[in-house]
C-alpha positions in Angstrom: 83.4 17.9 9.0 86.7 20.2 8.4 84.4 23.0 10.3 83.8 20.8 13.2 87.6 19.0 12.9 88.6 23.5 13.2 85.7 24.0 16.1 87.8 21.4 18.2 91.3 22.7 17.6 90.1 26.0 18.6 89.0 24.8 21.7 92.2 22.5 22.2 94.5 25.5 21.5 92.1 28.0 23.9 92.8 24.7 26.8 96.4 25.0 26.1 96.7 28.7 26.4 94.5 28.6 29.6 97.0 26.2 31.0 100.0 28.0 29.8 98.4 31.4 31.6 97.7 29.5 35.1 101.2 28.5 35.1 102.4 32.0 34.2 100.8 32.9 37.4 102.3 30.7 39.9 105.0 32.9 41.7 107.2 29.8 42.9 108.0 26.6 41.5 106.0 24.8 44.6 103.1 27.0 43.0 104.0 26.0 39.5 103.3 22.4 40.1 100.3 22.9 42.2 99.3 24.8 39.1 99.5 21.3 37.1 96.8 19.2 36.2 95.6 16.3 38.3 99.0 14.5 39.4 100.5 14.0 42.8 104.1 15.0 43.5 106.2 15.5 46.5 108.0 18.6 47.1 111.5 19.5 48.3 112.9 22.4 50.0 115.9 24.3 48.8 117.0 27.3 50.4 118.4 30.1 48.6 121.3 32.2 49.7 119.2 35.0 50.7 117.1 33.0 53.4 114.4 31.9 51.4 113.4 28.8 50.3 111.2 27.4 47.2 110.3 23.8 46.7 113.1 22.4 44.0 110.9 20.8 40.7 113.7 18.3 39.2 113.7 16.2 42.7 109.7 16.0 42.3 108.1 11.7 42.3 105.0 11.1 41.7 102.9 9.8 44.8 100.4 6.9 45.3 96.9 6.9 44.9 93.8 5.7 46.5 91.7 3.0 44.7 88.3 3.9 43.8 86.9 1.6 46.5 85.4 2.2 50.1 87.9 2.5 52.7 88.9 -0.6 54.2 88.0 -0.8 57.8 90.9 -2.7 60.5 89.9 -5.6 61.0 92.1 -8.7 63.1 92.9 -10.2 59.9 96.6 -10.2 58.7 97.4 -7.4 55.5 98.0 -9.4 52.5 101.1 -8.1 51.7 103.8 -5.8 53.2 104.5 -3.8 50.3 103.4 0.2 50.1 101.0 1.3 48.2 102.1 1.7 44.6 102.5 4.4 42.9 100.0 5.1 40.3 99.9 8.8 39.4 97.2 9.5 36.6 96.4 13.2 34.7 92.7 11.9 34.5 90.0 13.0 36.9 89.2 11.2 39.6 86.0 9.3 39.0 82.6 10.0 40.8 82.2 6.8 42.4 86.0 7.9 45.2 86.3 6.1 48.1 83.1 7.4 50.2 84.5 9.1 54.1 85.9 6.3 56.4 84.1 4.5 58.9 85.7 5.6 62.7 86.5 1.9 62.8 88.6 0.8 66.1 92.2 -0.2 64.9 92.9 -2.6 67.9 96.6 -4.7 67.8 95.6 -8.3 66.0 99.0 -9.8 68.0 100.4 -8.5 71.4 102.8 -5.3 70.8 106.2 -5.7 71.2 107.8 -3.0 72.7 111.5 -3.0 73.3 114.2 0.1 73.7 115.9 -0.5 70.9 115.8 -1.6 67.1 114.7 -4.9 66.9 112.8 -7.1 63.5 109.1 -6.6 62.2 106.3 -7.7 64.5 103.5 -5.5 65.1 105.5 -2.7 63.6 108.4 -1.9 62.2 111.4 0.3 63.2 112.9 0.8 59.4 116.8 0.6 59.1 118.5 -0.8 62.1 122.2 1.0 63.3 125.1 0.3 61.3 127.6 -1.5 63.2 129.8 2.3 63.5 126.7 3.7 65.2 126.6 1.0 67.7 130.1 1.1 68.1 130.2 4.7 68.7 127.2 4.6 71.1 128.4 1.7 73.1 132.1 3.1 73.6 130.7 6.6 74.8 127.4 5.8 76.9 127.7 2.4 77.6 125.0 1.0 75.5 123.6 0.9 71.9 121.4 3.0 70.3 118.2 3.4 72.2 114.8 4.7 71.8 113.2 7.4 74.4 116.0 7.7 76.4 117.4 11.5 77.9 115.9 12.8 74.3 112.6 11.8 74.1 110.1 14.7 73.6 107.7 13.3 76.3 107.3 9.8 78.1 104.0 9.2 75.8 106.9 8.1 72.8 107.6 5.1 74.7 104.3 4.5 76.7 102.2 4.8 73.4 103.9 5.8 70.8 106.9 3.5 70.8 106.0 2.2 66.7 107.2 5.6 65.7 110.8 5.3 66.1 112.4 5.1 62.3 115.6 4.3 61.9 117.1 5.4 58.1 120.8 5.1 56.5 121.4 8.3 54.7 124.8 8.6 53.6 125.4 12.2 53.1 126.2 13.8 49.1 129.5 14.8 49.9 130.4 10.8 51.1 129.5 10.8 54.6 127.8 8.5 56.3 124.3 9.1 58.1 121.7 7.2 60.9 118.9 8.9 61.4 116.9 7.8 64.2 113.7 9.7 64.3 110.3 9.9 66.0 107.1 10.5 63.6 104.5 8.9 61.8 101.6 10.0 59.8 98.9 9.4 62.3 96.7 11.3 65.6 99.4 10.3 67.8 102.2 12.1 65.9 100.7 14.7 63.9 99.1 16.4 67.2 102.5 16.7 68.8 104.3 19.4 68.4 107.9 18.2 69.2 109.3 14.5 68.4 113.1 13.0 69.6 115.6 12.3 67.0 119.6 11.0 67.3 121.5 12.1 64.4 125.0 10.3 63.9 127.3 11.1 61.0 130.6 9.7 60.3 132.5 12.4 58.1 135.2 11.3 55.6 137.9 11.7 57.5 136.6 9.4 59.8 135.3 11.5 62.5 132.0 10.6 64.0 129.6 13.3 64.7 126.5 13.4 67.3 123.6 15.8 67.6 120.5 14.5 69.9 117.3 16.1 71.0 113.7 16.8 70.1 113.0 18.6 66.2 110.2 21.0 66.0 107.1 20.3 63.5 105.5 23.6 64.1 102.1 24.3 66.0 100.3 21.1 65.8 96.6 23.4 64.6 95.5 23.6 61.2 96.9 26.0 59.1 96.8 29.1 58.5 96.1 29.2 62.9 98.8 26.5 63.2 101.5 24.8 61.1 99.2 21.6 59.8 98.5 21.9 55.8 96.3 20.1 53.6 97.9 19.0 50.6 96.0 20.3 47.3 97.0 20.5 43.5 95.5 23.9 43.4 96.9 26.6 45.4 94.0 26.8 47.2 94.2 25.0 51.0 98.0 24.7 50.7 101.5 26.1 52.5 103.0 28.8 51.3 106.3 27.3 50.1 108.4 29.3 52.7 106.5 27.7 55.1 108.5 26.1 58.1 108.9 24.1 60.2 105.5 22.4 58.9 103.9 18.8 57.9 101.7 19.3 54.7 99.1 16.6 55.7 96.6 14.3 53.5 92.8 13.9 54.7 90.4 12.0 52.3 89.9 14.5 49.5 94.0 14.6 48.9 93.7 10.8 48.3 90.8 11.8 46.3 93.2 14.0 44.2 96.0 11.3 43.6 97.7 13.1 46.6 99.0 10.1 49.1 102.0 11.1 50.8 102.1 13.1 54.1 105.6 15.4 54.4 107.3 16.7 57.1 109.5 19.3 57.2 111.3 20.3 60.5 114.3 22.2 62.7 116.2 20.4 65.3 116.6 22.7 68.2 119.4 25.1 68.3 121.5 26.6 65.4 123.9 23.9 66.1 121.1 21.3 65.0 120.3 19.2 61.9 117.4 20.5 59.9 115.3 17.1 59.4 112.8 16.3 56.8 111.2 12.9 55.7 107.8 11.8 53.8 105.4 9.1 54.2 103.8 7.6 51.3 101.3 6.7 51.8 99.9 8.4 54.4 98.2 5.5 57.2 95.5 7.4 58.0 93.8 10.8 56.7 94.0 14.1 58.3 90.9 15.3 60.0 91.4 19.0 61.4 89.5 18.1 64.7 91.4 15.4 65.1 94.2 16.8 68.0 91.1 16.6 70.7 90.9 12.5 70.6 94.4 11.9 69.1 94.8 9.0 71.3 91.9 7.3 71.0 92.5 4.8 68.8 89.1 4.1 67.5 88.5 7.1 66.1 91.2 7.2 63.3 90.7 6.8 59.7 92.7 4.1 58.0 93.6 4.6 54.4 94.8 0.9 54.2 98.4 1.6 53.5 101.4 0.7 56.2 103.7 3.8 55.3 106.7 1.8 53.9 107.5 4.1 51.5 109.5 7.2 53.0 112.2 9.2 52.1 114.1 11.0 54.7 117.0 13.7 54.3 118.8 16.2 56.6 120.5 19.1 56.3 123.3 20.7 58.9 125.1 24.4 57.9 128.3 25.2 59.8 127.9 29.1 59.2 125.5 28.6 62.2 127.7 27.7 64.6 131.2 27.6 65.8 131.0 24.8 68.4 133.5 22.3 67.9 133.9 18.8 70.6 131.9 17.7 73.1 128.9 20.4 74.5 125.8 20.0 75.9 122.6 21.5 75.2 118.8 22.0 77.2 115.9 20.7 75.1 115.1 24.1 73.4 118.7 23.9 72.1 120.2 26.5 74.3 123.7 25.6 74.7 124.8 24.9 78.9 127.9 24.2 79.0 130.7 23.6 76.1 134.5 22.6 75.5 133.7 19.8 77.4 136.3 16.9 77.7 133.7 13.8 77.4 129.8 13.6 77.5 129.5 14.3 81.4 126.2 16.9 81.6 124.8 19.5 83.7 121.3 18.2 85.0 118.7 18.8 81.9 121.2 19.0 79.2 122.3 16.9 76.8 125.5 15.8 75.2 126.4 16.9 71.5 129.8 16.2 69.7 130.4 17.6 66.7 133.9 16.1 65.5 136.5 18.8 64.4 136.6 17.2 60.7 132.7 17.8 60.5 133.1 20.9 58.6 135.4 19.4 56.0 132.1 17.4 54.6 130.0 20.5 53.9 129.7 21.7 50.4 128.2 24.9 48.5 124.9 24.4 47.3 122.9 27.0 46.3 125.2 29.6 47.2 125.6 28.3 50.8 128.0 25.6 52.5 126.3 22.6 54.0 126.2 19.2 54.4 123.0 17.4 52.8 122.1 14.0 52.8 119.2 12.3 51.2 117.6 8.6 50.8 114.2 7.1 49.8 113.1 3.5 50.2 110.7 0.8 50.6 111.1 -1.1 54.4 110.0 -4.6 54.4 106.6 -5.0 56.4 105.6 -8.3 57.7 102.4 -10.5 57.9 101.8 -8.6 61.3 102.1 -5.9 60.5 99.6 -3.2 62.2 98.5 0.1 62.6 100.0 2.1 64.2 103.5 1.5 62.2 
């Protein structure tokens, strides 16, 4: 018995040091915690002084996970509930018996879409956090109207003609005090992931009171799987996945992520122009999985892959770095962030431009961080669904 209790401690000890020697070889901490047994967590990016950028560990969460039962197909029938998937991260293997591929079910709407221009209560979908009264305010006094989706901004008219559930609205307030709506356009399905460039509307009021406004279209990176295009498979081993310097890029989930405990699709992306926000938000979990062939019928419908969650769960932050630029008022910028005209005395436009306003107290908001002055701003959340509630959301 003692030689058999000393057999197994050998072995234990030899598992240990095996794990302590992968770890050894990760070069960054993003290849650290791939390096980890069977867990999901989400990554975030912090960049260094130098230019570089390494995903940061203490911000890591742990993901949700699939159950070990066959993919639900859509069906008319209401979803139970309008919570996200929970949470259940495990360092056990993932049984034989994992949800077998999906079906290419049809995901037709159950009720009649509602589609408006603007933020309005769950139906069909859901639009996240509607504008704080400042935001209206602000957007009312200097266009005219509220905020609105796929106006001047819009990447293409398909986000309003079919892709109008993937406007997000998110309060972010900002670390330094600030105050932050981010309106965004994204969603972790065909539609979005094959598209290369989505809107966004970025307002900030600063501490001093100034209200800052940066619109446009942020760039996800080339919409082909990786390593051709910018498209990554999320993996606890190194193997499949981004390098961690890696942007702009979304690190996607198809069937054997969920397989791995791996349930939440991120997206990290540039706004246009030096003068632009740097976005970033995740989606947990994912609504459908990734399928690398899936750009050439990304808007047919019927050939998506539910995983049976809604995407309630997200977390969205921004970044903006005033070394980049020394604009200052009201200036307006083309859609590939080229500045056309600036020093401007209100939000009147040259003819494929777009008003900016970046608030002379802006800068007073940015702090050092990692060696280099910026304003950050992060939040995370679940958004109430509804009985309705379909895909696409």
């Amino acid at each position: 018995m003692k030689t058999l209790i000393a057999y197994i401690s050998v072995i234990l000890l030899l598992a240990s040091f095996s794990l302590y020697a992968n770890r050894a070889q990760a070069t960054t901490t993003s290849d650290l915690l791939l390096a980890l047994p069977r867990t999901c967590y989400e990554a975030v990016w912090v960049e260094e002084p130098d230019g570089s950028n390494h995903i940061e560990a203490g911000d890591l969460r742990p993901c949700p996970q699939p159950t070990p039962t066959p993919v639900p197909t859509w069906t008319p029938s209401p979803v139970p509930t309008a919570t996200p998937v929970p949470p259940t991260p495990t360092d056990t293997p993932v049984p034989p018996t994992a949800p077998p591929p999906p079906t290419s079910t049809p995901v037709p709407p159950t009720v009649p879409p509602v589609v408006a221009d603007s933020w309005h209560a769950p139906t069909t979908h859901e639009h996240g956090d509607a504008p704080q009264q400042w935001v209206t305010d602000f957007s009312q006094s200097t266009f005219g109207h509220g905020v609105v989706y796929g106006g001047d901004e819009r990447s293409s008219d398909a986000e309003n003609t079919m892709k109008h559930e993937a406007f997000k609205g998110f309060i972010i307030p900002s670390a330094a005090g600030g105050q932050g709506y981010l309106r965004y356009h994204g969603a972790s399905n065909p539609h979005d992931r094959s598209a290369q460039f989505h809107s966004y509307e970025l307002y900030y009021r600063d501490r001093a009171g100034g209200v800052s406004f940066f619109q446009g279209v942020y760039d996800t990176g080339d919409p082909r799987p990786y390593p051709d295009g910018r498209r990554c498979v999320r993996r606890i081993s190194l193997d499949g996945d981004c390098p961690g310097s890696l942007r702009p890029a979304l690190l996607v989930t198809d069937l054997t992520s969920f397989q791995q405990g791996i349930g939440c699709e991120q997206w990290y992306a540039f706004g246009r122009g030096s003068w632009a926000p740097e976005i970033a938000f995740t989606i947990c979990g994912s609504t459908t999985y990734y399928n690398a062939n899936e750009n050439a019928n990304a808007m047919d419908r019927a050939t998506w892959q539910p995983t049976g969650s809604l995407g309630l769960h997200r977390r969205a932050e921004y970044f903006w770095f005033p070394m980049y630029t020394n604009l200052t008022g009201w200036f307006c910028a083309r859609q590939d962030g080229s500045v056309a005209a600036s020093g401007l005395a209100g939000p009147t436009c040259p003819v494929g431009s777009l008003p900016e306003y970046i608030a002379p107290t802006l800068r007073q908001d940015a702090r050092t961080e990692f060696g280099v002055a910026r304003i950050s701003a992060l939040a995370e959340k679940d958004f109430p669904g509804g009985p309705s509630l379909r895909l696409p959301n």
